[in-house]
PDB file of N, CA, C, O and CB in Angstrom:
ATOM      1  N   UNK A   1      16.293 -15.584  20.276  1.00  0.00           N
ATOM      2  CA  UNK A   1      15.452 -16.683  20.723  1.00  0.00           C
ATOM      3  C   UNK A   1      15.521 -16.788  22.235  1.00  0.00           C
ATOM      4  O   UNK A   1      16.424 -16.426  22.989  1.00  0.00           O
ATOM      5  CB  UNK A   1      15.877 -18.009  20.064  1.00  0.00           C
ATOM      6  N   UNK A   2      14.351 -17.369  22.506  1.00  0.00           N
ATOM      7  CA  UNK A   2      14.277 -17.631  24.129  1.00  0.00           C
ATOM      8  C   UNK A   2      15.068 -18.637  24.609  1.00  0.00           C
ATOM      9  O   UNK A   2      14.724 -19.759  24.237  1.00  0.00           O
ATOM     10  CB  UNK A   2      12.929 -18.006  24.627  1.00  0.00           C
ATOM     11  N   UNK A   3      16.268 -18.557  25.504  1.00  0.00           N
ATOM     12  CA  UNK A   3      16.790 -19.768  26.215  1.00  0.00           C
ATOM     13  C   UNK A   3      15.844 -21.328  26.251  1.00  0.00           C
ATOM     14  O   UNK A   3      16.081 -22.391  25.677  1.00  0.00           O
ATOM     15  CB  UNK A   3      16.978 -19.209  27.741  1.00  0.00           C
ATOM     16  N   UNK A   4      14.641 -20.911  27.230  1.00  0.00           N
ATOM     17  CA  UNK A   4      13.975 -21.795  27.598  1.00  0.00           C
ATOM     18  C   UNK A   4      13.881 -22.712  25.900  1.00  0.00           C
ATOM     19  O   UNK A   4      14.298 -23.842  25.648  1.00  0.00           O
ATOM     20  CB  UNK A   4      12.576 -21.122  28.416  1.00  0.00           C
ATOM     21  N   UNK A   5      13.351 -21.960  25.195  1.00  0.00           N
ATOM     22  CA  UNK A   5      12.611 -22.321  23.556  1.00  0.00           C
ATOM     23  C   UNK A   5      13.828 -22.929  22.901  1.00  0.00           C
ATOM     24  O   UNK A   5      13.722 -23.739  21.979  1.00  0.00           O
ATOM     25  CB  UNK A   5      11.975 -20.751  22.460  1.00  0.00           C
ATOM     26  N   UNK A   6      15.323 -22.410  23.532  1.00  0.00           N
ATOM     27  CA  UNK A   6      15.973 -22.710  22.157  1.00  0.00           C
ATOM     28  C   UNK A   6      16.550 -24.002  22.886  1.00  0.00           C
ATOM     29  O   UNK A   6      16.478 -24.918  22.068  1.00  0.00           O
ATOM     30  CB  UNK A   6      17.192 -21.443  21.371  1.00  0.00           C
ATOM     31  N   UNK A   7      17.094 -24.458  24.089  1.00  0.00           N
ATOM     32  CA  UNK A   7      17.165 -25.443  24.884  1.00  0.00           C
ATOM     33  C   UNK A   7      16.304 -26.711  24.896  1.00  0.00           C
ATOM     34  O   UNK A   7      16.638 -27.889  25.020  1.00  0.00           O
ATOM     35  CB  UNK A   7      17.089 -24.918  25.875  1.00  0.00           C
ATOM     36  N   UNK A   8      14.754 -25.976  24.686  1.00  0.00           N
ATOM     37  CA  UNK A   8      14.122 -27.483  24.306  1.00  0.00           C
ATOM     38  C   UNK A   8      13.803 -27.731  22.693  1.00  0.00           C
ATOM     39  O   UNK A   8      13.449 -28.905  22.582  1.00  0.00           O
ATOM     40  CB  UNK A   8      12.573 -27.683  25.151  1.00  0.00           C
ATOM     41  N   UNK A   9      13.799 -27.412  22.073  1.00  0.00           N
ATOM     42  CA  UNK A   9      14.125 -27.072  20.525  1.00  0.00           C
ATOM     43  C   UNK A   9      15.276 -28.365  20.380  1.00  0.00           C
ATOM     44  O   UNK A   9      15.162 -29.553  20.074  1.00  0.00           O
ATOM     45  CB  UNK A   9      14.883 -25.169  20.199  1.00  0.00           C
ATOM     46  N   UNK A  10      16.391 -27.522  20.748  1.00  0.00           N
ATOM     47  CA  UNK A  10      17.780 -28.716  20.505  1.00  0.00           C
ATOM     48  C   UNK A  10      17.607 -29.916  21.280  1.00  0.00           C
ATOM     49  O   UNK A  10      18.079 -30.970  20.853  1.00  0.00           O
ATOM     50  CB  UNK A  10      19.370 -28.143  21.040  1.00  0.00           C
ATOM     51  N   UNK A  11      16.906 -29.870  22.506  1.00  0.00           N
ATOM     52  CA  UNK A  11      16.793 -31.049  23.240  1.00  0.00           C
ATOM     53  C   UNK A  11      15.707 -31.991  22.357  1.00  0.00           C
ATOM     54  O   UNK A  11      16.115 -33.096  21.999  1.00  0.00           O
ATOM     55  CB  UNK A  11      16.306 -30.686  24.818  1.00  0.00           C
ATOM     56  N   UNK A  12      14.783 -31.718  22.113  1.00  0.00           N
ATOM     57  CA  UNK A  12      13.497 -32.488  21.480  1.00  0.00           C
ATOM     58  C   UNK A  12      14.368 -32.867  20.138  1.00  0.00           C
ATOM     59  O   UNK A  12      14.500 -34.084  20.015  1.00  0.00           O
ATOM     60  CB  UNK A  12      11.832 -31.394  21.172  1.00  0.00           C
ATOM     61  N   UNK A  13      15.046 -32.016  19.014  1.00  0.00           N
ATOM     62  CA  UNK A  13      15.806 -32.775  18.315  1.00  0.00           C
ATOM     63  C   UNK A  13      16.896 -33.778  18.226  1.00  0.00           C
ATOM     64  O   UNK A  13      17.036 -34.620  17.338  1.00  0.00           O
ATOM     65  CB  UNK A  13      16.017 -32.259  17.929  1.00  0.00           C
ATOM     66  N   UNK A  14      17.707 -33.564  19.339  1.00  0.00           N
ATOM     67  CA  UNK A  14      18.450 -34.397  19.769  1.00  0.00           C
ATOM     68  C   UNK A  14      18.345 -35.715  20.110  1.00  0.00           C
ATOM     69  O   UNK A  14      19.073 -36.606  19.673  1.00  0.00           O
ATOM     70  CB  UNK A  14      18.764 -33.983  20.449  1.00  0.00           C
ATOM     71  N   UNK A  15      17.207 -35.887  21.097  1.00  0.00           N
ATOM     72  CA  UNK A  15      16.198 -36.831  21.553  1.00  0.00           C
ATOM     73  C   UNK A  15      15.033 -37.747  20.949  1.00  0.00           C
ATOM     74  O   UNK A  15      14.358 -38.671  21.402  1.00  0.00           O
ATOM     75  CB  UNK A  15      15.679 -36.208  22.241  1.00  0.00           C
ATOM     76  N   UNK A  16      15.101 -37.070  19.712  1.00  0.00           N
ATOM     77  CA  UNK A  16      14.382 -37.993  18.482  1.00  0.00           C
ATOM     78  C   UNK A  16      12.699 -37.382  18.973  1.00  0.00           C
ATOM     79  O   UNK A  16      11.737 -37.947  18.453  1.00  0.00           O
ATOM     80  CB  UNK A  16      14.710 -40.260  18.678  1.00  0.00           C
ATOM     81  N   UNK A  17      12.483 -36.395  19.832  1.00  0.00           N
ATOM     82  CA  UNK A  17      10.915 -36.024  19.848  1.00  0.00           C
ATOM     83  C   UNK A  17      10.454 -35.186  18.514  1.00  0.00           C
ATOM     84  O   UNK A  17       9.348 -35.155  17.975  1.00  0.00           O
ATOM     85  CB  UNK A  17      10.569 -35.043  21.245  1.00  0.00           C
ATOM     86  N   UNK A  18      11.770 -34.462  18.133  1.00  0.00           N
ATOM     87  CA  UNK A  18      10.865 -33.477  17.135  1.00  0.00           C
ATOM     88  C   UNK A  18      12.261 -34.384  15.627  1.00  0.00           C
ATOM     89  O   UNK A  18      13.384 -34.889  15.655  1.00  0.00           O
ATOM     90  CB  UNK A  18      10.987 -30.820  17.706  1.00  0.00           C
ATOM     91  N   UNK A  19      11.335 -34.127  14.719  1.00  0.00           N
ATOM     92  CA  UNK A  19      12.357 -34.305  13.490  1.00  0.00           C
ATOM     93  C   UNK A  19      12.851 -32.914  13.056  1.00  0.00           C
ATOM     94  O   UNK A  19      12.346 -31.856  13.432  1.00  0.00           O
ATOM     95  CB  UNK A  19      11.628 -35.063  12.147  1.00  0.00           C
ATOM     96  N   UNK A  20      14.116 -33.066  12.045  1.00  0.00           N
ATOM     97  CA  UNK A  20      14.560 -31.847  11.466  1.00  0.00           C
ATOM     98  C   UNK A  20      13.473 -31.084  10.809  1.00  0.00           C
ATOM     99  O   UNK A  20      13.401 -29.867  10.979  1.00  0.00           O
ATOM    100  CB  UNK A  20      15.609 -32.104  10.524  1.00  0.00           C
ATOM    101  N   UNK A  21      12.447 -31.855   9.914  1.00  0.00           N
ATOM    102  CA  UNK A  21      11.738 -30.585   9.478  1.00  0.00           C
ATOM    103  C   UNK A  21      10.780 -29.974  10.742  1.00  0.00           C
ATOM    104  O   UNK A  21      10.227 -28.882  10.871  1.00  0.00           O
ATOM    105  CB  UNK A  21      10.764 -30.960   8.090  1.00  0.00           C
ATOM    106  N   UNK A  22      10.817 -30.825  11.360  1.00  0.00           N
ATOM    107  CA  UNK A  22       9.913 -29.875  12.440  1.00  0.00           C
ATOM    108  C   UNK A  22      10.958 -28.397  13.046  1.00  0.00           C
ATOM    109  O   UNK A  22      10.714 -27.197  12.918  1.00  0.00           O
ATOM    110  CB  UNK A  22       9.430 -31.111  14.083  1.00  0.00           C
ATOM    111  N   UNK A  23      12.082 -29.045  13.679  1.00  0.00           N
ATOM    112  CA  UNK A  23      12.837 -28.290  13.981  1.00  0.00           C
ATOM    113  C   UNK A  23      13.239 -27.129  13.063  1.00  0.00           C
ATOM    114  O   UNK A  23      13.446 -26.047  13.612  1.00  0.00           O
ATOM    115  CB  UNK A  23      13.657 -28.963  14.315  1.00  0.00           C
ATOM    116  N   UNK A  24      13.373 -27.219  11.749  1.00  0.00           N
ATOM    117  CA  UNK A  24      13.477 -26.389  10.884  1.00  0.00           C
ATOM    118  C   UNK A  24      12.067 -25.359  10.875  1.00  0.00           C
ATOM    119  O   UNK A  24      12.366 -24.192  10.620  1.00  0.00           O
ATOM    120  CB  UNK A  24      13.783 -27.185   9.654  1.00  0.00           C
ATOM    121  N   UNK A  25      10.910 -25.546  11.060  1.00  0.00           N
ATOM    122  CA  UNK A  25       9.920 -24.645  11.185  1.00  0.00           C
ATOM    123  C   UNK A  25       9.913 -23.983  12.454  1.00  0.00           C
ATOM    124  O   UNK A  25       9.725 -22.769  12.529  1.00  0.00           O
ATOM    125  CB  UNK A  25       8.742 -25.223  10.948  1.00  0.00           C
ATOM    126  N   UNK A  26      10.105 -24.699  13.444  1.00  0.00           N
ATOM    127  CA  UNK A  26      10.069 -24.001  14.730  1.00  0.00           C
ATOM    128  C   UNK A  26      11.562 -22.939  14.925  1.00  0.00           C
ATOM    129  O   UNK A  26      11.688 -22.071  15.788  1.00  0.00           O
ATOM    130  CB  UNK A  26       9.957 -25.303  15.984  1.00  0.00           C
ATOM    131  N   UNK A  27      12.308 -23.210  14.152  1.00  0.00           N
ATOM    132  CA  UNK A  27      13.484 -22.418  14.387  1.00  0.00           C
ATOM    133  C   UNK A  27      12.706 -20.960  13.298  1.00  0.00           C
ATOM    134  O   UNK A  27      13.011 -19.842  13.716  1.00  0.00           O
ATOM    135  CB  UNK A  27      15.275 -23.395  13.752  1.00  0.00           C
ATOM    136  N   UNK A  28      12.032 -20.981  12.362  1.00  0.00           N
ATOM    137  CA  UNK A  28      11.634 -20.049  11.242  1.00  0.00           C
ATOM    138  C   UNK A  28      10.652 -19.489  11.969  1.00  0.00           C
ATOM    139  O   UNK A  28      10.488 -18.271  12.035  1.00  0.00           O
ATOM    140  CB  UNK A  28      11.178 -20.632   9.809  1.00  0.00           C
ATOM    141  N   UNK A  29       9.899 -20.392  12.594  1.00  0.00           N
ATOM    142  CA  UNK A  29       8.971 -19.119  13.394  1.00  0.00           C
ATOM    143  C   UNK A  29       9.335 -18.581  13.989  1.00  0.00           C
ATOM    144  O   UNK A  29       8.944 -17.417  14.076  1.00  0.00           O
ATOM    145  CB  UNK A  29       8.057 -19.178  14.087  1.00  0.00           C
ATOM    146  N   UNK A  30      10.584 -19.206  15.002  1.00  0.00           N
ATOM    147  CA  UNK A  30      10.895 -17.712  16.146  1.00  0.00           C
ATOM    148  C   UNK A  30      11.480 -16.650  15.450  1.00  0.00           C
ATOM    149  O   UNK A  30      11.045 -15.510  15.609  1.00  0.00           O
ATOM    150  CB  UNK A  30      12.068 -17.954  17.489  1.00  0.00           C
ATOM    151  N   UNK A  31      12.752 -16.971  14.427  1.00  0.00           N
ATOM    152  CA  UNK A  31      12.819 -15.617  13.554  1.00  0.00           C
ATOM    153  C   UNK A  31      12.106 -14.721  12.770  1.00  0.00           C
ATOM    154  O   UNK A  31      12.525 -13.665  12.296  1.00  0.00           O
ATOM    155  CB  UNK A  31      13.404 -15.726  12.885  1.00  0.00           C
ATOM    156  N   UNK A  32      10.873 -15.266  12.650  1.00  0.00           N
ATOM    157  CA  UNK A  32       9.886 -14.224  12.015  1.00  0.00           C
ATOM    158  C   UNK A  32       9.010 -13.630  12.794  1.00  0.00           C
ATOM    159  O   UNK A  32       8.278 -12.706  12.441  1.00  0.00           O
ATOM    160  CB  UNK A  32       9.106 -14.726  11.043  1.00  0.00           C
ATOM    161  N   UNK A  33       9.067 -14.406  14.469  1.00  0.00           N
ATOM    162  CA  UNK A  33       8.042 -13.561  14.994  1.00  0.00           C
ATOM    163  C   UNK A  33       8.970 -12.438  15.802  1.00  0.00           C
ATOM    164  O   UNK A  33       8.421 -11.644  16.566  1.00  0.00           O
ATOM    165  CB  UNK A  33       6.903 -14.455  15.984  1.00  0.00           C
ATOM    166  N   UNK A  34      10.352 -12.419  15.596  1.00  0.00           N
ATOM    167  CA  UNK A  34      11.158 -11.169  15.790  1.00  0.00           C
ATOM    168  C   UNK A  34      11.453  -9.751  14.652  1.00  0.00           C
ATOM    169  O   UNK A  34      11.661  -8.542  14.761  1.00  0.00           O
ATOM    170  CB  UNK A  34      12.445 -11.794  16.065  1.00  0.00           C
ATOM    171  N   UNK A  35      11.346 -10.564  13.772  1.00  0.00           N
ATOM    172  CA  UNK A  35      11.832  -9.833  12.591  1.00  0.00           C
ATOM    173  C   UNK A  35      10.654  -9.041  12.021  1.00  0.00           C
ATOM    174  O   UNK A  35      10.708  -7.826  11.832  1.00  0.00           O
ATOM    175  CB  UNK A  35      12.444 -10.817  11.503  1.00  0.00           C
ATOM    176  N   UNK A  36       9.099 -10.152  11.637  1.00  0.00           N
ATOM    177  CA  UNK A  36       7.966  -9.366  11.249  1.00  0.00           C
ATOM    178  C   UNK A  36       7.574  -8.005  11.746  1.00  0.00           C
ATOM    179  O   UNK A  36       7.451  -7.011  11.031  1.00  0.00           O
ATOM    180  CB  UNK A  36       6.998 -10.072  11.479  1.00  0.00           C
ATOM    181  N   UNK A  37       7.411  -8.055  12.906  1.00  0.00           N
ATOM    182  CA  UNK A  37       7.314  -7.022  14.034  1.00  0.00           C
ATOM    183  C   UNK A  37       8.564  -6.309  14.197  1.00  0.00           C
ATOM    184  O   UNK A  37       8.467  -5.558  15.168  1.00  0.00           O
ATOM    185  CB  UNK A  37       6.954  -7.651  15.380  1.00  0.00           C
ATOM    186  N   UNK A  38       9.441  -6.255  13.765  1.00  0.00           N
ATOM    187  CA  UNK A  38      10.470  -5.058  13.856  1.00  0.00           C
ATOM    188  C   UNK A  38       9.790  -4.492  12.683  1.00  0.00           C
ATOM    189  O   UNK A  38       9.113  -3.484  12.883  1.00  0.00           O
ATOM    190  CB  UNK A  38      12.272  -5.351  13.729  1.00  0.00           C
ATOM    191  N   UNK A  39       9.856  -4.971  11.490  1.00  0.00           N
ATOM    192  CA  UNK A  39       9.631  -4.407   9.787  1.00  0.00           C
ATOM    193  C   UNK A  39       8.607  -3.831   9.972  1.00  0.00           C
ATOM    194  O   UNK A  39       8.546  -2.669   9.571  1.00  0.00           O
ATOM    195  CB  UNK A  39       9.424  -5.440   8.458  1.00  0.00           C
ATOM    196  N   UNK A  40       7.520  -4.383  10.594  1.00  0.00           N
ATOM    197  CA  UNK A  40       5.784  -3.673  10.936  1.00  0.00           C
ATOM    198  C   UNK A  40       6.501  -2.314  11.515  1.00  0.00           C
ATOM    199  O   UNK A  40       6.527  -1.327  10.779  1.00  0.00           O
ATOM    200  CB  UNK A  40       4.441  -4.733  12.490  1.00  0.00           C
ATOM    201  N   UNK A  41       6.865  -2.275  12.333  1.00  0.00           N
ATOM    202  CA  UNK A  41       7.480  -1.089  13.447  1.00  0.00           C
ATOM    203  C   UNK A  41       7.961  -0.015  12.601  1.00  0.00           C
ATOM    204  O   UNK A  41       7.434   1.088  12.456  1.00  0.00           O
ATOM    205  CB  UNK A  41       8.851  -1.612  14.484  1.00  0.00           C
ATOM    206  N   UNK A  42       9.211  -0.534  11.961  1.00  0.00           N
ATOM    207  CA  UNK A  42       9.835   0.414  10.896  1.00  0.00           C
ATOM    208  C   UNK A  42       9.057   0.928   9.755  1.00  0.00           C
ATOM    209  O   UNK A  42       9.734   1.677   9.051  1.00  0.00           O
ATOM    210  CB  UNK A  42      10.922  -0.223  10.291  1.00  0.00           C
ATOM    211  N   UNK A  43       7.903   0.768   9.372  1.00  0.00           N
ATOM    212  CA  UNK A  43       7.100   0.975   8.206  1.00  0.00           C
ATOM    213  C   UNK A  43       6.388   1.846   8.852  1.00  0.00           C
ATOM    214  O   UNK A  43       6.601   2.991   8.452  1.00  0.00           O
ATOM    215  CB  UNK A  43       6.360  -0.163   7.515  1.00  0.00           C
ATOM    216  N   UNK A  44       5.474   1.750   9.860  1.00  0.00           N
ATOM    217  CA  UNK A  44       4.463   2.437  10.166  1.00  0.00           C
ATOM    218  C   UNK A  44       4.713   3.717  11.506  1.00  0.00           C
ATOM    219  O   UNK A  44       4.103   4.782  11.599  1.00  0.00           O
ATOM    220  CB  UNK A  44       3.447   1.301  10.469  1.00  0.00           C
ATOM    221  N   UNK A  45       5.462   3.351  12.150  1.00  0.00           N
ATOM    222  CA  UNK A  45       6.010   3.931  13.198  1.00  0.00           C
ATOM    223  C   UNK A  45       7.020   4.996  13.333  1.00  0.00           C
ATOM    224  O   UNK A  45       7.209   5.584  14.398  1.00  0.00           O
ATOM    225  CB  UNK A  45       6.381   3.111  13.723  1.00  0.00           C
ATOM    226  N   UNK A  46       7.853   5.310  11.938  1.00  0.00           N
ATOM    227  CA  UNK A  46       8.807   6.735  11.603  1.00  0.00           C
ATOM    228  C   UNK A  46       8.347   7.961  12.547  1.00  0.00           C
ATOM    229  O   UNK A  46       7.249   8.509  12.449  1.00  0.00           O
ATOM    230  CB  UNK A  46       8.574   7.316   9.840  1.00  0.00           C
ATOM    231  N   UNK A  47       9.357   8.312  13.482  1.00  0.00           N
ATOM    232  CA  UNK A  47       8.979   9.167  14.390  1.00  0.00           C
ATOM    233  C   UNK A  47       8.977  10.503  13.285  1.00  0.00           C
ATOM    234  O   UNK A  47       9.985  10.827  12.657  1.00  0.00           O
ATOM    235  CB  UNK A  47      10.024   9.174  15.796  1.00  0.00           C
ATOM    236  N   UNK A  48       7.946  11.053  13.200  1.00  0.00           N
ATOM    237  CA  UNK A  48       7.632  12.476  12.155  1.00  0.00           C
ATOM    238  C   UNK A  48       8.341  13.223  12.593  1.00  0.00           C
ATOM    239  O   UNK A  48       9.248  13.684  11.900  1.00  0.00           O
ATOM    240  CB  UNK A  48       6.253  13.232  12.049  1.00  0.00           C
ATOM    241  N   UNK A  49       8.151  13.616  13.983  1.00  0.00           N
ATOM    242  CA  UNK A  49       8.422  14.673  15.209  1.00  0.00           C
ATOM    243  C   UNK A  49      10.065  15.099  15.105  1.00  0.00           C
ATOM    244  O   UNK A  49      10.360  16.285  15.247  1.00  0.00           O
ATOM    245  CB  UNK A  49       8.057  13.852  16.906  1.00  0.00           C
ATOM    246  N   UNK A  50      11.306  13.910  14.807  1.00  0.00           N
ATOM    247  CA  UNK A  50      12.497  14.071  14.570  1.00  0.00           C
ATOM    248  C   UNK A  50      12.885  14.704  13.582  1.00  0.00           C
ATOM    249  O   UNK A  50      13.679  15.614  13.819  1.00  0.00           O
ATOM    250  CB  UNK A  50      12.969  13.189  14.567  1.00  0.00           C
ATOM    251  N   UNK A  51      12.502  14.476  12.220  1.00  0.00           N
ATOM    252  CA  UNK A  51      12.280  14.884  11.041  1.00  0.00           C
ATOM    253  C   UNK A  51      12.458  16.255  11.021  1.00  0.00           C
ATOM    254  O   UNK A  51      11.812  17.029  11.727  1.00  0.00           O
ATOM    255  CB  UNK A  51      11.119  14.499  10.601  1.00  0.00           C
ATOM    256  N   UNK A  52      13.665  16.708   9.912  1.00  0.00           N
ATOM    257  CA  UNK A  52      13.865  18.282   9.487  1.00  0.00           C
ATOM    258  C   UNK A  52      12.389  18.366   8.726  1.00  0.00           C
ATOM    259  O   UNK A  52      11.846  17.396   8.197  1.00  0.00           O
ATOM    260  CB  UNK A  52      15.455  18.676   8.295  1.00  0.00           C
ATOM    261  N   UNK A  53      11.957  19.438   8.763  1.00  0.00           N
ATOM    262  CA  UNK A  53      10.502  19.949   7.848  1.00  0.00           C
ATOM    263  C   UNK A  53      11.238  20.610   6.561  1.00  0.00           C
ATOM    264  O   UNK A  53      12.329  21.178   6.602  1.00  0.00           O
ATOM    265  CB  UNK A  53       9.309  21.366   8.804  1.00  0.00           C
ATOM    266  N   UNK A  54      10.308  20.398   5.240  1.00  0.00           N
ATOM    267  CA  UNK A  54      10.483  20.807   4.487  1.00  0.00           C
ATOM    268  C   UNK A  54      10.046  22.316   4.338  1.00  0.00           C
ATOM    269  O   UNK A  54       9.486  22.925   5.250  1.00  0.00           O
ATOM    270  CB  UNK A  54      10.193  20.016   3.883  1.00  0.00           C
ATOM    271  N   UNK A  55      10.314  22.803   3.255  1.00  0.00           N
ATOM    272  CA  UNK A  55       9.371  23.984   2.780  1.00  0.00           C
ATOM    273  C   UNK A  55       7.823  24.229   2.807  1.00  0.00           C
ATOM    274  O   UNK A  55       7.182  25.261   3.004  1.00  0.00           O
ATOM    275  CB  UNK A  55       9.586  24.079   1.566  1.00  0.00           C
ATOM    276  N   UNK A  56       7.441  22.973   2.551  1.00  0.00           N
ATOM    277  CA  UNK A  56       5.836  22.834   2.691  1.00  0.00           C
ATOM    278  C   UNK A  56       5.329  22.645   4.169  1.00  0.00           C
ATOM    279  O   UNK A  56       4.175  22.730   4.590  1.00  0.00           O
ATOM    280  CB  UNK A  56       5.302  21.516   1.837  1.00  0.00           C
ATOM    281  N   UNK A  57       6.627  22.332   4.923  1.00  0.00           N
ATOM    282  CA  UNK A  57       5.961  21.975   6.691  1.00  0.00           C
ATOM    283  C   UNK A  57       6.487  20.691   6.864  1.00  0.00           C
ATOM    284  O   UNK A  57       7.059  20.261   7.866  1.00  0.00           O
ATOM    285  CB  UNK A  57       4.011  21.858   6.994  1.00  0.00           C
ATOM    286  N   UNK A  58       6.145  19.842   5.331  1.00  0.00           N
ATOM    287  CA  UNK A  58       6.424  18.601   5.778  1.00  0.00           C
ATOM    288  C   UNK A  58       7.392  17.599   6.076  1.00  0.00           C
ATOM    289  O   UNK A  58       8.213  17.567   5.159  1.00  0.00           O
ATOM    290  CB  UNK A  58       6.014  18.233   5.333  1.00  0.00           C
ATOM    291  N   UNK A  59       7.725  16.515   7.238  1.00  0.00           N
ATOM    292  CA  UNK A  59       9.014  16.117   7.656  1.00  0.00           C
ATOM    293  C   UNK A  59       9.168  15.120   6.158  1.00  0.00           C
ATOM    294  O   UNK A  59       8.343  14.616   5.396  1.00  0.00           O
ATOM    295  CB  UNK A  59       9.072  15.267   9.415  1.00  0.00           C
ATOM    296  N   UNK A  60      10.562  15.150   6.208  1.00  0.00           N
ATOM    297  CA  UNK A  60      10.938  14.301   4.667  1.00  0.00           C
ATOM    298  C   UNK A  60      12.219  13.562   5.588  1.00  0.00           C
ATOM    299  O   UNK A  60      12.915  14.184   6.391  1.00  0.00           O
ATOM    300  CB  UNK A  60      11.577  15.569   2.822  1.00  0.00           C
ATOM    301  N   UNK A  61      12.333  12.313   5.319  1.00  0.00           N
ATOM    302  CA  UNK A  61      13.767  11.392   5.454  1.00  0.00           C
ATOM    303  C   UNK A  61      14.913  12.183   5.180  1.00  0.00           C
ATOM    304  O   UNK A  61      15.035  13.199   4.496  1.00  0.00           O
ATOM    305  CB  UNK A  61      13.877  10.122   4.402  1.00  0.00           C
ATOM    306  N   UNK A  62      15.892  11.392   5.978  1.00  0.00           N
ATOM    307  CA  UNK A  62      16.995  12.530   5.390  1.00  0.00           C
ATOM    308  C   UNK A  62      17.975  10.818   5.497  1.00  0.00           C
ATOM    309  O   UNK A  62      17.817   9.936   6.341  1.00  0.00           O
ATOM    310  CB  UNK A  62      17.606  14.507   6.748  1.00  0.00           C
ATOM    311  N   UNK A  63      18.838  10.839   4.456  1.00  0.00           N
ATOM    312  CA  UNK A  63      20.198   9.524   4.470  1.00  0.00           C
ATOM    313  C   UNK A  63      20.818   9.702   6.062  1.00  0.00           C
ATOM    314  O   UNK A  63      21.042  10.731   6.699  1.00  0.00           O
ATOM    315  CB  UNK A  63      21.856   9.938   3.001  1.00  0.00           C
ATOM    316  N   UNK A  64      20.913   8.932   6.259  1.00  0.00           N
ATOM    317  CA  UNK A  64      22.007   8.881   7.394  1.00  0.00           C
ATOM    318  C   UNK A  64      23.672   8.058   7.027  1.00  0.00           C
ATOM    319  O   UNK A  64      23.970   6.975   6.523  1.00  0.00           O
ATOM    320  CB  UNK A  64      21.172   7.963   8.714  1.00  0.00           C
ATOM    321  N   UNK A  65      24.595   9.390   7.659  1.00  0.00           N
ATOM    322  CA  UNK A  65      25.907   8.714   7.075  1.00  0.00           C
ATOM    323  C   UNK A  65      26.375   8.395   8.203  1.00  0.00           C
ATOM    324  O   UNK A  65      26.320   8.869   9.338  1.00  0.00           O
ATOM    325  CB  UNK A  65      26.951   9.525   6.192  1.00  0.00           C
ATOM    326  N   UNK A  66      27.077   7.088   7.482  1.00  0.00           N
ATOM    327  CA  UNK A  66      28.029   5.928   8.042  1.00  0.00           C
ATOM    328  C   UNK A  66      29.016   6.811   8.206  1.00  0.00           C
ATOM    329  O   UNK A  66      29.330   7.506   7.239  1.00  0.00           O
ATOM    330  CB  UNK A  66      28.434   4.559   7.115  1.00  0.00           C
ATOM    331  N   UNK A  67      29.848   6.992   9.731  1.00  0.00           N
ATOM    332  CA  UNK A  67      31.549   7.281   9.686  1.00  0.00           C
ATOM    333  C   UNK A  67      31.858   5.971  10.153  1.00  0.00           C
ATOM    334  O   UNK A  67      31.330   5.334  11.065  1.00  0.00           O
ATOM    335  CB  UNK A  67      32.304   8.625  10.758  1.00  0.00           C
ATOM    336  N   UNK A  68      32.909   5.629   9.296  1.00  0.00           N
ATOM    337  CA  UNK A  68      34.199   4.271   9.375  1.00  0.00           C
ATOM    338  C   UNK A  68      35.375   4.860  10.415  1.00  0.00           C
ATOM    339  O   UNK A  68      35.988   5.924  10.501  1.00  0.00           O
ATOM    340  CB  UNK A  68      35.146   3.907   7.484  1.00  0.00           C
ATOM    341  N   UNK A  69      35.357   3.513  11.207  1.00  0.00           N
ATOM    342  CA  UNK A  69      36.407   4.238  12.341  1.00  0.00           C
ATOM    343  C   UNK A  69      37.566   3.414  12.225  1.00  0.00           C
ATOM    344  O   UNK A  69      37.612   2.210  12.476  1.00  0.00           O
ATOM    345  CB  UNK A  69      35.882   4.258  14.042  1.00  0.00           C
ATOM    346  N   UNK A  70      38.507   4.148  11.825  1.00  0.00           N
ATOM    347  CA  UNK A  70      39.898   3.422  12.450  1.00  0.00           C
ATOM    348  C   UNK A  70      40.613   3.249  13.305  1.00  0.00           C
ATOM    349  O   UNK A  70      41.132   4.133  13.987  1.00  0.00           O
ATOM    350  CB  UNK A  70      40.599   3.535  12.181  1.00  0.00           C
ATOM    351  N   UNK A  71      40.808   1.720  13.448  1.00  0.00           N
ATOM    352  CA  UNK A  71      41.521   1.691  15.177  1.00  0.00           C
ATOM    353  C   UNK A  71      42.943   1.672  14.359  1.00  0.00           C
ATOM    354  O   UNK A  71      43.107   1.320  13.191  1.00  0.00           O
ATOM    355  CB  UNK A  71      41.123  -0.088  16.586  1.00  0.00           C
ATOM    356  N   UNK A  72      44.056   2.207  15.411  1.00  0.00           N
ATOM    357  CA  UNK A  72      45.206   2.438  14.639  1.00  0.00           C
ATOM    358  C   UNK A  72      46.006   2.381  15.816  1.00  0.00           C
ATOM    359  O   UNK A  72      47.225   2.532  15.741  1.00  0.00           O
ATOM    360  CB  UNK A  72      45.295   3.749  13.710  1.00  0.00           C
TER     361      UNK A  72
END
């Protein structure tokens, strides 16, 4: 969230300008107008070009593994 946004957000609730359910929507929109647009991104946007090619040419996903690190 934006400083400016999240500063007057808590201030306007605090201050009796906005009520909780207001505040409760305005807090849901800023997380969805971060989140929608990542998910849009990740759906449509898969760089092909990185992608091992299959047999047919074509790039296919591949899992990506987690290494767990131990601090010791």
């Amino acid at each position: 969230m934006s400083t400016g946004l999240t500063f007057e957000t808590i201030f306007g609730l605090s201050h009796g300008v906005i009520d909780q359910s207001q505040y409760s929507i305005l807090v849901a929109a800023v997380v969805a107008s971060a989140v929608v647009p990542t998910l849009i991104a990740n759906a449509f946007y898969l760089p092909h070009h990185l992608l091992p090619e299959t047999a047919e040419g074509e790039a296919e996903p591949q899992p990506v593994a987690v290494e767990a690190r131990r601090q010791g």
